[in-house]
Structure formats: structure tokens, C-alpha cells
N, C-alpha and C positions, 0 to 999 in steps of 0.2 A: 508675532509678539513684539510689533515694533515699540508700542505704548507700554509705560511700567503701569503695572495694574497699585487699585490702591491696598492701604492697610486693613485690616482686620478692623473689626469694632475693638475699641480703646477703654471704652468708658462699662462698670458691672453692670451685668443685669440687676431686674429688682431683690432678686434672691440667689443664692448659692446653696449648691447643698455639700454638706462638709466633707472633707476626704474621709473616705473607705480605708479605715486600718484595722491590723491584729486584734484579735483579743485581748484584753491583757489580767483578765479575770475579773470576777465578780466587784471588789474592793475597790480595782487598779480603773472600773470602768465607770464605777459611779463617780470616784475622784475626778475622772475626766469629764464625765458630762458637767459637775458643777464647774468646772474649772470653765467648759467651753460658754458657758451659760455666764459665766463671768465677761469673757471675752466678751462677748456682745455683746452684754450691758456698756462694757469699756467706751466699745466702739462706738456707742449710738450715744452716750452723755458726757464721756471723760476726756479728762485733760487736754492733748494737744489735739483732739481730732476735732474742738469745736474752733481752732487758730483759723483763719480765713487761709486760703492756699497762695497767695501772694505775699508770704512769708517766706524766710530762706529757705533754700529746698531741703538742706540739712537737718536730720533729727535732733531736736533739743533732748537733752539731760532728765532721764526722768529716775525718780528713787525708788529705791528696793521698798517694796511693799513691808517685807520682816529680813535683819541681820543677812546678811550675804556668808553662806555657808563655805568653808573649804569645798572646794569643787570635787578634793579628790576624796571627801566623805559621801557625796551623795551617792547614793544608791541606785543600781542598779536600774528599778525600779521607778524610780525620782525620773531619771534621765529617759525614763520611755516615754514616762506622762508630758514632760517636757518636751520630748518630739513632736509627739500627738499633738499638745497643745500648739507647737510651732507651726505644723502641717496644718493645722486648723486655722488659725491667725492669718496665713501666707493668703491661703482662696479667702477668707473673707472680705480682708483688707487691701491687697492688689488691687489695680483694676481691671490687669487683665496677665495675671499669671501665666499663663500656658503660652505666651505670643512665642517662646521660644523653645520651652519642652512641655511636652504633651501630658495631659492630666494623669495617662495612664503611667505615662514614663517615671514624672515626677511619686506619684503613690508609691510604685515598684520599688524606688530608691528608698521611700520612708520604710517601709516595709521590710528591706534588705538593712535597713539602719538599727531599727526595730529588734530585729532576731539578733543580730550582734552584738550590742551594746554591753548586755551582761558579761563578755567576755572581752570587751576593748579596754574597757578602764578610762580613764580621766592620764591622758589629754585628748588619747585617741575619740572619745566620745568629742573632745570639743570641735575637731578636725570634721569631724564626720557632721556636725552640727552646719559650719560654713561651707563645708561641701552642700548640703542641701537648699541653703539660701542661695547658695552662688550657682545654682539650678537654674534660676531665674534668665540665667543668661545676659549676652551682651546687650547695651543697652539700659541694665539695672543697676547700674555701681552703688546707686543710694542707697538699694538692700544691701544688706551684710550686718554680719556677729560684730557685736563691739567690742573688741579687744581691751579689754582694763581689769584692771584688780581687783581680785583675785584670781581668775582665770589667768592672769598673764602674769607673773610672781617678779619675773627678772629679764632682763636682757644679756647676751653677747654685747663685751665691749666695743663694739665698732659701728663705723656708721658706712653704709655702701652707697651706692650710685652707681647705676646704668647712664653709663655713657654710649656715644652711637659704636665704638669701639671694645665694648662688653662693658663687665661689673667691675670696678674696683673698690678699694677700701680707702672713702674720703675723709676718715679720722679715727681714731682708735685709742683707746685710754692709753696713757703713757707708758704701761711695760709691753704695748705689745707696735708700738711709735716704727718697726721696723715693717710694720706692714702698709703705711699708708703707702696710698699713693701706686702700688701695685696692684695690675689684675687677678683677679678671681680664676682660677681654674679649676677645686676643687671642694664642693663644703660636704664637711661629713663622708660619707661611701658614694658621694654622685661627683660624676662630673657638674659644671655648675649649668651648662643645658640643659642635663636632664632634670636636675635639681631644681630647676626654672618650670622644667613642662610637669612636674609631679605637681607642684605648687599652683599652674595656673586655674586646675577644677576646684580648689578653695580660695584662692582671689578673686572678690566681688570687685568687678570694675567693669566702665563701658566699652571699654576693648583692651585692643594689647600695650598701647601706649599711657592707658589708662594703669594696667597692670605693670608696667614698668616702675610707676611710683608705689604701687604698694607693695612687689612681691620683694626688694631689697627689706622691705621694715619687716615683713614676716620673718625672712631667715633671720633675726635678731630675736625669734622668740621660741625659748628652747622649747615650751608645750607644741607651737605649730610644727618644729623639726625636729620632735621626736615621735608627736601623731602621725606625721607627714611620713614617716621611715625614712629620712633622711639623713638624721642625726642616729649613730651606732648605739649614743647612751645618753640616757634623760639629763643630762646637767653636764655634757663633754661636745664640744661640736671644733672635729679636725677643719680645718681650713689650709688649703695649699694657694698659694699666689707666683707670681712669677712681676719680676722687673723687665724694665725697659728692655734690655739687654738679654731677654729670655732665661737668665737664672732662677731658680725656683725656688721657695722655700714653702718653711709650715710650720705651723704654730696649732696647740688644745687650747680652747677658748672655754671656762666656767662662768657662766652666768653671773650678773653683778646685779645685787636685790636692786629691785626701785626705791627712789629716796621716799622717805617718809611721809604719808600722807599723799602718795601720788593717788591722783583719781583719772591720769587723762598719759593714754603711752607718748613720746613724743610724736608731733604731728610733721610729718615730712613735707606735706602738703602748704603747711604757711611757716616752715623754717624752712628755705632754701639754702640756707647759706651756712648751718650749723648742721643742719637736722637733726635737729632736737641735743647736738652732743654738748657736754659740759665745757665751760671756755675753756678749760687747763687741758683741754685733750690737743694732742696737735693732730692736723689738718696737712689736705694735699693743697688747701687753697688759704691764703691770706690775704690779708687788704694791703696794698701798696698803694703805691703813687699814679698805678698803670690800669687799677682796677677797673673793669669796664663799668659802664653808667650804668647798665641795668641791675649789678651787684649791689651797686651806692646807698641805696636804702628799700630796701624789699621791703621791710614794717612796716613803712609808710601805705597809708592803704590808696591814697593817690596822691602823686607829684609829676611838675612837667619839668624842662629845662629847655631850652631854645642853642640848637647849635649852629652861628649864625655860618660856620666856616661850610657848612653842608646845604644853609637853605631850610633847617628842617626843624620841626615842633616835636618834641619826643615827647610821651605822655606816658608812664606807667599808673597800671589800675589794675591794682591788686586784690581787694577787695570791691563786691557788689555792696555798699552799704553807707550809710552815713557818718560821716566821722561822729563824737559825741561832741568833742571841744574844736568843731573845728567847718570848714563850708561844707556845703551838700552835695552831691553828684553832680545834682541840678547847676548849684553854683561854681563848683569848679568845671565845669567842661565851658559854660559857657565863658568863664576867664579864659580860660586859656585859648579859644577858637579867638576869641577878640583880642589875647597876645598876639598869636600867629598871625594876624590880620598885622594888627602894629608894627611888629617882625619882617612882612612883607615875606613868610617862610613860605615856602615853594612847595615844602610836601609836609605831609601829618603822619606820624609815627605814630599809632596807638599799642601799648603792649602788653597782653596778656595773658604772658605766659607764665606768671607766676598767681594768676587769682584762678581757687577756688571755687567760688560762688559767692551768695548771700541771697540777698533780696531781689528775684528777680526783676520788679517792678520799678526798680532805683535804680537802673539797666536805661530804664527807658529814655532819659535824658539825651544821652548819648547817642542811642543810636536813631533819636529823632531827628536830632542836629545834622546829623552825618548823612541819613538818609536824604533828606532836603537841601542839602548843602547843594548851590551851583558851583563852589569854589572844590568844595572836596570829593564831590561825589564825580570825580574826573577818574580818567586812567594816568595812570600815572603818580596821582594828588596824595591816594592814603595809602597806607600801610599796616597790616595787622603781624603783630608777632604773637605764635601761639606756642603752645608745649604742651608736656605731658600735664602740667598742674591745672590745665583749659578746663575745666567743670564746674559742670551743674549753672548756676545763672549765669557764668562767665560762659561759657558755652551755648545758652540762647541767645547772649548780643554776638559772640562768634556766630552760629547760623546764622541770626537776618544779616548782620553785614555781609556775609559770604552774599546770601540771597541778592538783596536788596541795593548794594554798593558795585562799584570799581574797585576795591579794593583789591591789592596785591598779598596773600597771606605768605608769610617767610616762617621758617625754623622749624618747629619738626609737627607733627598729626596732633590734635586737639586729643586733652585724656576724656573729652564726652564727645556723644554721639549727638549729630543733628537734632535726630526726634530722641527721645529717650523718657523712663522713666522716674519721676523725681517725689520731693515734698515728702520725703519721708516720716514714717510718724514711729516712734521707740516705743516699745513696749520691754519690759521680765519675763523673762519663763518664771512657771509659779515656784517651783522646788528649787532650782541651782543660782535663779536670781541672775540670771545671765541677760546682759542685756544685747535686745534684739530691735535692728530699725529694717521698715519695710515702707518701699514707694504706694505711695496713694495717687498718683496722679500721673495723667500723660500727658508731656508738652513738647506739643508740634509746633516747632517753630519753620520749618523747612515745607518742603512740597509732600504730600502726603505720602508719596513712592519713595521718599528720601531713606534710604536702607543704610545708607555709608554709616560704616562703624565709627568716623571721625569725621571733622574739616580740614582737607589736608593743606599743607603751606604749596602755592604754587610755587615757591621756592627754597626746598629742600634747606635748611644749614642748622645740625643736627650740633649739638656739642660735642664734642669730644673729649679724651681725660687732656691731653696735650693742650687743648683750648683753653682748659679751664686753670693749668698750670701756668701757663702760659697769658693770661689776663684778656684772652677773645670775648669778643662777642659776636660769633659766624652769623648772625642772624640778622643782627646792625651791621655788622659790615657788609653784608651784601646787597644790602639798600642803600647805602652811602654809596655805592659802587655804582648804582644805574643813576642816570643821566634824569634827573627830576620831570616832571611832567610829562616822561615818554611814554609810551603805552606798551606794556609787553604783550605780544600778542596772544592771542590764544591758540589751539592748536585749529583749532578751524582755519583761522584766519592763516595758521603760516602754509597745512593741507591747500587754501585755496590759491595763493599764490606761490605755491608750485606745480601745482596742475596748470593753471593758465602759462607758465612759461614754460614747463616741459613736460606736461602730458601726465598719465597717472605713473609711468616709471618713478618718476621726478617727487610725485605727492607720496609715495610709497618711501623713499628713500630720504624724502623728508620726517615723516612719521618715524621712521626706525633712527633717525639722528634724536630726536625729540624723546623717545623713549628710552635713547639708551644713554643720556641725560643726567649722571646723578640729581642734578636740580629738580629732575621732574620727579622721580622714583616713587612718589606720594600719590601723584596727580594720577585717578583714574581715569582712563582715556574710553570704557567701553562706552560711553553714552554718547560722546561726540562724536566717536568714529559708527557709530549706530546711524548717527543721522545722516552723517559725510554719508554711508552707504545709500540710505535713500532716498537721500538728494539724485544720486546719483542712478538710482532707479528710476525716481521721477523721472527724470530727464531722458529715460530711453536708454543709458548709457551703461546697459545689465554686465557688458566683460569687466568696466571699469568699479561697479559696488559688487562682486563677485570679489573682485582682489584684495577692495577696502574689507569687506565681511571676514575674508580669509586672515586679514592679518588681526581681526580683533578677537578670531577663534585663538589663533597663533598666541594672546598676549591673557585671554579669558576662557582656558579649557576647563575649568570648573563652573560658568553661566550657562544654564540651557537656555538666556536670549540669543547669543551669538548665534549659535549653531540654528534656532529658527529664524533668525535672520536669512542665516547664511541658507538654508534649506529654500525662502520664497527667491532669494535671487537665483535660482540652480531653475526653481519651477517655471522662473519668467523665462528662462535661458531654454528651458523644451529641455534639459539633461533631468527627466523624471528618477536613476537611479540615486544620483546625487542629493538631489531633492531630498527622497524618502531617507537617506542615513543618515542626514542631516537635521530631520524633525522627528525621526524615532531617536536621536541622541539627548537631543532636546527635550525629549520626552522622557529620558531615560535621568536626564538630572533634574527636570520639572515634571513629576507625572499630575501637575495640575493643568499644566499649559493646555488650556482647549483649543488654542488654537493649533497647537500641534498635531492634535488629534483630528478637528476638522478639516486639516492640508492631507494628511495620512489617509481618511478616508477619499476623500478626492482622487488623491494620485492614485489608491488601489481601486480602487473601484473603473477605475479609465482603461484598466489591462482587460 
């Protein structure tokens, strides 16, 4: 199984046939056929689904059909049909719902959702609601429950952030001012890890890093932490924290109504620098004199600055989109490549660690430029800064740059996934008026076998809370720090010259310096070190991709490619026992691998 096989079919078939659910009686069933019969009409003439798909991938704002009811009136009953209808929506509109749970699996849970409901109540019903969207799996972060009012009534006064050194409290309304700035050790009856992994089966996000920016805004909402069982009592959430200095304290935290007329929770996602809190709150971070440049104006949907003392073009782009009052994507990148040109700057700093998405197709400027560039498309030349905020359109010019460039990625794993599901389209549930966005489309911007939950920074430099006290930017500075135009090498590259000077000890010992790297900690090595192996098979040289194979078991005991790997260089070696526990293991984590299977019948059948 040296080749990645490809993906599934992406795109629906001509038809669906609708989820399999409960009875729900005579009344409760006809309500739902018309309701599902509604659906489709939606789907086939209405609103946002006739929007051309080279639109922002994000769901626009769509209205309540009739008055948005107290959630915690609706009934019982309301709330099944609104499953159902959900369950029904989800396989229609997908285009390929099942790529990560199985249709039976996914039912099961409705079902299990279904017989419950009459005894959860409102919020637990609503928990149980993005439980079922966030079924969908990694990959889907565009699906999810939209969190807004009336479902979401109030917040906890604070505002958190995962830092690479846990969760702290980066502002907090002023009587409770003695907790910035300190880590999180306890919310509600959980420690805050466990309180993290309860959380992460109703965080819709493309992966973990993804989920780092949403699951701080969740604990801010008493409904999600008191559905969640996390919070002891519905409008009380204990929090313990701990100072620099390991002393610990705690504070009862009562939810603060939303200001008047709110329609929209705050978005963490494009307030970096406040997230979303009120200015009279204090902060573990303020603006000084020392502020790093990337803090300088995040609003700004794009700005450059030229810093002549480094050599280097810094370019924040923060938003996919075109300004209203102001140049175009199109027009600002090509200014600024023709500064840097004038500038005579040595390297290009692109950074986009603070945009979300927009318009993918206003993307395209960019990475046109860049891609055909003889000046920047060098090693050494560009630079991409990424983060947790890397999604949805910012994340397809993230993949083809990766693809397509020399580029060097720095700071920490993109919050989207290479290929993923996007262009989502909003719909209501018909009874609770709850609004609900679901991906319509799949965009493969990467190689079709491209599984990586992220695009990771070939160069690790994670924030920290101390960084961020402290006026860092780990990410810019560890690019000021290399020597402009150099090339860092890849790990092939540094594998093969140590093997040429000292044999595979030497390549072996190189690999385990490289890996145990914080810089690299991101960079997944089983693909390279896949090939280093049969290279090195090729070449006749079966003791030496025996040890390469062994060390990428050592570093991927959860892939059953390694272990088939490792299984054909054991069969080239004539050690048949070996062989066979190494592609029945392989089989044992993939039981699709046929190629597994046809090595297995081979070897057995020889005896």
C-alpha cells in the first residue's frame, strides 16, 4: 500500500432516499411529510441555494419564517419534528454526508436523540442538536447550529484563549479583573481537559486546531454548559484559575444578558484582539509602544508594510474579499509585489493567520502571482504565516500555496483542512426557528489522497500566554531569524545527506534529531519517510528500508500503511513470519487494504 488510494465520490447522486426514523404518530407524521416536502421545494427554487458556489463559503443570514419562539417553550414534540426535519435536510443537501460516519451510525444517533428529547429539556435538546450536526465530522466545520438569540440568552463575563500553554482568561468584565491573565484549571465539576474533550463531540470544526477557536466561545454559553453537564447549575459556572506563581483561586460566574437587539454572538474569529469583549473590560494584552505588527491593525482586511532592516515584504490578509471603499485583492497584491520589487526586499511574508475566508475566487490574484513568480516562487523567497483562524477560502490559497510554492509555513496548523467541506447554505427548523447551516459542496484544492486534518507550519512557533504579555510575535520572529534566500531543507533532503556521509546509522539519527524538533512537531513525516523506504528498496538496499519502515511504525502506530510497508520489505528480506504480522496488523487497522490481503494470501498459501 505504498500509493494513497483515492477519495470517495464527493459529488450526490441523482437522488437520496430520506433517513429511516421513529414513528412519531399519526399527526406528528403527516406534519413531517409536509414539512419534508417543503424542504425540497427550498432546496430545488429558494433563496441562497440558486447563489452561484464561487461565493463566500460561509452561510448568509436567512429569516425566521414566523416569530422565533422561547426555545424553552417548545415542546416536546416541536423538537422531534425538528430532528427529523434536521436528519432529513443533512442527506439531502450534503454532498456527501457519510465520508466520515456511516448512514447507519448517523440514523442510530437520530433515533437515540428521538426517544430522549421528551425528557432533556431545552438546552439539553439544543446540545444534542450540534451533537448531531457535528456527526458530520472532521473536515465539515461549515456545518453547525448557529448559536444566537434566543437559543443563546447570555454569556459568562470573560473572554478565554487557548494558548500553546493551556486556556487562560484574556479579559473579564471588571469585578471579576482578578482573573485575567491566569490559567484555567477548573470550569464548573471538570477539570478544564476533560471539560475540553466533553465539548469537542458538539464543536463543528475541521479539526483540533480548528476547535481551539471555537470551544473557548462555547464555555461562555451557559445553555452549551449546562446541556454539556459541565456547568453544576443552569445560570452558576464555578471557574478555578491558577497564577504565574501556581496560587490558585475561584470565582461563581452569572451570566450577563446580551445587549439589546444583539443578532450575532461575538465572533472570535474576526476580533482577534478583543474577542468580541467590551472596551471597559480589562485585558491581559494592551497596545504599547512594543506591539507586534501583526496586532497593528487586524480590521484592516488587507495592509503591507516593508521592513527595510530585515529585507522583507510583510503582507497581512485578513479577509478573502474586496474591500467596498477601497483597492481590490487583484489591485493590492499587485502593488505591493511591485513595492517589494522597488524595495529590492529579499523575502515576502504573506500572513494569514488571522482570515477566516470570504470569497474564494478573489483568492485567485494571489495565488496566481505567487504561483508564477520566478522571484518568489524560490526557497527561501516566501513565507506563509498560518493559525487557528486559517479557514474556509483562506485555507484553499493556504493548500495550493503549500501545493504549488516553495514556500516556508511558520506558527501553528491551519484551522481548515486541505480538501474539506464548504459553501454552506442556512436554513430554520420549522418549529424552534433554530438556525441551521449545512456544506453543499466539496473543495479539493490539494491531491485527491490529501487526508491531512490541516496544513501544518514547517516551522512550529505557537503563541504563548507569556508571548502575548510580553508583545511577541514567535512566528515573525523566527523568520527574521533565518538568513533570507536560504533554503531549508526538507527532510529528504537532510535523510539523504546523512546517509551519503555516514551510512543509514547516521540517516536514522538524523531523522530522530529532526523529529524531536519542537519546530517540527506539526510536520507529518510518514509520507517522506514512505518513500526514503522505497527508495531504498528500489535500490536493492532491503536491511536499510527495513529500519527506515521500522522507525515510521515507531512514530505512526495508528496507520495500517506503515506496518504494510513495513510487512513488503520483511517479504523482500525472505523473513515470511515477519512479513505476515506486519500486513495482518495492517489489516487489522485498514480491513480495506487489499493489498494486504493479496500479500497474506501469498505468504499462506507458500507454506
Amino acid at each position: 500500500m505504498s500509493r494513497p488510494s483515492a477519495r470517495s465520490e464527493t459529488r450526490p447522486p441523482s437522488s437520496r432516499s430520506p433517513c429511516r426514523l421513529p414513528a412519531l404518530g399519526l399527526a406528528a407524521s403527516l406534519r413531517l411529510a409536509l414539512l419534508l416536502g417543503l424542504a425540497g421545494l427550498a432546496a430545488a427554487v429558494g433563496g441562497s441555494a440558486a447563489a452561484p458556489p464561487l461565493m463566500a463559503q460561509h452561510a448568509a443570514q436567512t429569516a425566521p419564517q414566523s416569530p422565533i419562539p422561547d426555545p424553552a417553550t417548545v415542546t416536546p414534540e416541536a423538537w422531534q419534528e425538528d430532528l427529523a426535519f434536521l436528519a432529513a435536510r443533512i442527506s439531502e443537501q450534503h454532498p456527501n454526508p457519510w465520508h466520515h460516519v456511516t448512514r447507519q451510525e448517523f440514523e442510530a444517533a437520530v433515533r437515540r436523540l428521538q426517544a430522549r428529547i421528551p425528557e432533556l429539556g431545552y438546552p439539553r435538546i439544543l446540545v444534542g442538536l450540534m451533537q448531531i450536526v457535528a456527526l458530520l465530522g472532521p473536515g465539515d466545520g461549515h456545518s453547525r447550529v448557529r448559536l444566537e438569540p434566543p437559543f443563546i440568552g447570555a454569556l459568562y463575563p470573560l473572554r478565554l484563549q487557548w494558548f500553546s500553554d493551556g486556556l487562560y482568561v484574556r479579559s473579564a468584565s471588571p469585578e471579576f479583573v482578578n482573573l485575567v491573565g491566569k490559567r484555567v484549571l477548573w470550569v464548573g465539576g471538570s477539570k478544564v481537559d476533560e471539560a475540553v474533550e466533553r465539548l469537542r463531540p458538539v464543536a463543528a470544526g475541521d479539526n483540533a486546531f480548528h476547535q481551539r477557536l471555537g470551544i473557548p466561545a462555547l464555555m461562555l454559553m451557559p445553555e452549551v454548559m449546562w446541556g454539556a453537564g459541565i456547568a453544576d447549575e443552569p445560570d452558576r459556572l464555578k471557574i478555578v484559575v491558577e497564577d504565574a506563581q501556581g496560587a490558585q483561586s475561584s470565582a461563581v460566574l452569572t451570566p450577563s444578558a446580551l445587549p439589546e437587539g444583539a443578532h450575532q454572538l461575538p465572533n472570535l474569529g474576526h476580533d482577534p484582539l478583543r474577542l468580541g469583549a467590551p472596551d471597559d473590560w480589562p485585558t491581559m494584552w494592551a497596545p504599547a509602544e512594543a506591539t507586534p505588527l501583526y496586532m497593528s491593525d487586524p480590521e484592516n482586511w488587507y495592509w503591507d508594510r516593508y521592513l527595510p532592516e530585515a529585507g522583507t515584504q510583510y503582507v497581512q490578509f485578513n479577509v478573502v474579499g474586496d474591500k467596498e471603499d477601497g483597492e481590490s485583492v487583484d489591485a493590492f497584491i499587485e502593488r505591493v509585489l511591485a513595492a517589494a520589487e522597488r524595495n529590492g526586499a529579499e523575502r515576502l511574508v504573506l500572513d494569514i493567520r488571522f482570515n477566516g475566508g470570504g470569497n474564494n475566487f478573489l483568492a485567485r490574484p494571489i495565488w496566481h502571482r505567487l504561483v508564477g513568480s520566478d522571484r518568489w516562487n524560490e526557497p527561501g523567497r516566501l513565507f506563509v504565516i498560518t493559525g487557528r483562524h486559517t479557514f474556509s477560502a483562506a485555507q484553499n490559497l493556504a493548500t495550493i500555496l503549500d501545493e504549488h510554492t516553495s514556500a516556508v509555513f511558520v506558527g501553528e496548523p491551519t484551522g481548515g483542512s486541505p480538501n474539506h467541506y464548504g459553501d454552506a447554505r442556512a436554513f430554520r427548523l420549522p418549529n424552534s426557528q433554530l438556525r441551521v447551516s449545512v456544506s453543499t459542496l466539496y473543495w479539493q484544492d490539494g491531491m485527491p489522497w490529501d487526508d491531512r486534518p490541516w496544513v501544518p507550519p514547517d516551522l512550529a512557533a505557537e503563541l504563548s500566554a507569556e508571548d502575548l504579555h510580553q508583545n511577541r510575535d514567535p512566528a515573525l520572529d523566527a523568520i527574521l531569524a533565518l538568513e533570507p534566500g536560504v533554503a531549508i531543507p526538507s527532510l529528504i533532503e537532510l535523510l539523504q545527506g546523512a546517509y551519503q556521509g555516514g551510512g543509514i546509522e547516521a540517516a536514522v539519527e538524523s531523522y530522530r534529531a529532526y523529529k524531536s524538533d519542537p519546530a517540527h512537531r506539526f510536520v507529518n513525516t510518514e509520507r517522506p519517510m514512505n518513500e526514503a523506504g522505497y527508495f531504498l528498496l528500489g535500490e536493492g538496499l532491503v536491511t536499510e528500508a527495513i529500519q527506515i519502515f521500522r522507525l515510521n511504525v515507531e512514530a505512526y502506530p495508528e496507520s495500517g500503511n506503515v506496518y504494510d510497508s513495513l510487512g513488503e520489505a520483511y517479504m523482500e528480506a525472505g523473513e515470511r513470519e515477519q512479513a505476515i504480522e506486519n500486513y495482518e496488523k495492517s489489516l487489522e487497522i485498514t480491513p480495506d487494504n487489499t493489498n494486504a490481503v493479496r500479500m497474506l494470501k501469498r505468504l499462506t498459501n507458500s507454506e
